[in-house]
C-alpha positions as CSV (number, residue, x, y, z in Angstrom):
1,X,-27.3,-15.5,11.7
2,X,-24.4,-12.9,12.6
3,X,-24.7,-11.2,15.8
4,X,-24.1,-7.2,15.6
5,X,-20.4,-7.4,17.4
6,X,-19.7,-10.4,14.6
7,X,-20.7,-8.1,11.5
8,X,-19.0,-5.1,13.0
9,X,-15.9,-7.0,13.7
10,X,-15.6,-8.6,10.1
11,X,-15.9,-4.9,8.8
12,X,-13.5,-3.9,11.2
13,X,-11.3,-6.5,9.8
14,X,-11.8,-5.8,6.4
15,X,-11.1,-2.1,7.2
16,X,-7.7,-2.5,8.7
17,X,-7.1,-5.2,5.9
18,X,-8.0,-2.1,3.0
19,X,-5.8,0.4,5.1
20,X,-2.8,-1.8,5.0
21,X,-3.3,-2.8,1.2
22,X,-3.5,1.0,0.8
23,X,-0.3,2.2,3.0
24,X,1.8,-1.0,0.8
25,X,0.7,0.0,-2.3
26,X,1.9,4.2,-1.3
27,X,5.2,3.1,0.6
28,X,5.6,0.5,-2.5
29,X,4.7,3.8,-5.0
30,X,6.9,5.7,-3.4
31,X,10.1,3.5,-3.2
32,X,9.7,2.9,-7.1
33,X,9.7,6.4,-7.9
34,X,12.6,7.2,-5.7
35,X,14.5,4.6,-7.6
36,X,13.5,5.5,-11.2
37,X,16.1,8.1,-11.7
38,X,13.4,11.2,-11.7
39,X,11.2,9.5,-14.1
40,X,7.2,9.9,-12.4
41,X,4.4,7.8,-13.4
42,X,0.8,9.2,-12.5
43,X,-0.5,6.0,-12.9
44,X,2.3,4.8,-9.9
45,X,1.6,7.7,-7.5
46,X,-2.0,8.0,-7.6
47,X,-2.6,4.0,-7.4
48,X,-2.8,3.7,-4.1
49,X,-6.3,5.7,-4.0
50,X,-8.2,2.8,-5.6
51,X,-7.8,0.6,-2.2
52,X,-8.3,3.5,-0.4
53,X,-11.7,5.1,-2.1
54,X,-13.3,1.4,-3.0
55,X,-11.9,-0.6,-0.2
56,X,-11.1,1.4,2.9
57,X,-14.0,4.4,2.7
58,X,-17.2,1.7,1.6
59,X,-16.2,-0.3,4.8
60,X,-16.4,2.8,7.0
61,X,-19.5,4.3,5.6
62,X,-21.4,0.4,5.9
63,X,-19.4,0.4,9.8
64,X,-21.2,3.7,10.5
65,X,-24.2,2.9,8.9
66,X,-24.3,-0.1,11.1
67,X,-25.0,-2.0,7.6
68,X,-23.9,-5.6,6.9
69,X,-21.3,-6.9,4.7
70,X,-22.5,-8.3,1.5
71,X,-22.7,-12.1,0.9
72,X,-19.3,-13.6,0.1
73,X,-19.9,-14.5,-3.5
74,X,-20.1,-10.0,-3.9
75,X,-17.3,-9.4,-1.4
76,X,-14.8,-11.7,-3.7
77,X,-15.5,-9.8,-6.4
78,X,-15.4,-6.5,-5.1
79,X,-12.5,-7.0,-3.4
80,X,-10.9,-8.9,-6.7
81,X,-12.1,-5.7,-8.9
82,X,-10.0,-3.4,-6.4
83,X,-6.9,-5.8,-6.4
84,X,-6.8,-6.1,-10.3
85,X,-7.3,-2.2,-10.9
86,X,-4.6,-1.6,-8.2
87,X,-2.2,-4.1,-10.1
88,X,-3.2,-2.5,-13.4
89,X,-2.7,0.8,-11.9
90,X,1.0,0.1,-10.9
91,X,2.0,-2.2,-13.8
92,X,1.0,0.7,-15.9
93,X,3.1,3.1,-13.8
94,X,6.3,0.8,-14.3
95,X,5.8,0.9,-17.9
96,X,5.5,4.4,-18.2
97,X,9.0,4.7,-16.0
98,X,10.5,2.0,-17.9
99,X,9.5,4.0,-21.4
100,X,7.4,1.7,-23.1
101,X,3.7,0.6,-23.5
102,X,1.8,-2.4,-23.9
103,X,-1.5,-3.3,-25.7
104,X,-2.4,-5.4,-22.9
105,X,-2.4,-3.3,-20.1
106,X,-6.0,-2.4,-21.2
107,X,-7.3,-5.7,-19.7
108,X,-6.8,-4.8,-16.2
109,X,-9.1,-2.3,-16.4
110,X,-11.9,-4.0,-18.2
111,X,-11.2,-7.1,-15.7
112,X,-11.8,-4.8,-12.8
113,X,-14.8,-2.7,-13.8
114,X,-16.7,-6.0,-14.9
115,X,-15.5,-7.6,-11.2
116,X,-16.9,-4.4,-9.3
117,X,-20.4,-4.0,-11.1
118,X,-20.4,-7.8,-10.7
119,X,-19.8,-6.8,-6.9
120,X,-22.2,-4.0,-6.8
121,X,-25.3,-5.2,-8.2
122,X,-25.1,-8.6,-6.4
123,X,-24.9,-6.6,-2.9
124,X,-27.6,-4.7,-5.0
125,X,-30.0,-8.1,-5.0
126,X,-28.9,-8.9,-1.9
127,X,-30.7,-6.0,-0.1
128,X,-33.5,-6.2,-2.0
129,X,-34.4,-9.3,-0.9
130,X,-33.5,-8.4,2.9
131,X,-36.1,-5.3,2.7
132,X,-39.0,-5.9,4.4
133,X,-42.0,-6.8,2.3
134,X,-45.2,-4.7,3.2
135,X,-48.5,-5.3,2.2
């Protein structure tokens, strides 16, 4: 069984861990598109709100909520959703500066939405089962 102090301090870790995904993934935005010659890619500057709306904002509501995080099996995938979207995101963004497309950039996401309702409805089941039962 966690403690209180151990589940706020693993979603106090996973919290700084989402903020510094999302500050790499602007600074790494923003480097790109200073070196791209004046060619912008939505896809590049806005990719840094997936970490920062799925990641970083869940953590803080569940920390202020005084909820727990999920099991681990749902926090894999969650967090694996956000990571393939965000790589999506950007490898789309250096396609569009490059000047060319791919079929196959469509994957990403596919991958990630099925990863994050894979997420969701396990930590979905998982407080269904910790409500209390009354009779």
């Amino acid at each position: 069984m966690f403690t209180s102090d151990e589940r706020n301090g693993k979603l106090s870790k996973a919290a700084l861990l989402y903020a510094g995904f999302t500050g790499f993934t602007a600074v790494f935005g923003i480097i790109y598109e200073l070196f791209s010659h004046e060619v912008y890619s939505y896809a590049m500057i806005y990719a840094f709100m997936l970490p920062l709306f799925l990641g970083l904002l869940p953590c803080l509501v569940l920390l202020r909520m005084k909820m727990r995080l999920p099991g681990e099996t749902a926090v894999k995938a969650w967090n694996s959703g956000i990571a393939i979207l965000t790589l999506g995101m950007l490898c789309k963004g250096v396609l569009e500066i490059f000047g060319t497309t791919n079929s196959l950039i469509y994957v990403y996401p596919v991958a990630g939405a099925v990863l994050l309702l894979t997420g969701l409805i396990m930590f979905i089941v998982q407080m269904k089962k910790d409500l209390p039962v009354e009779l």
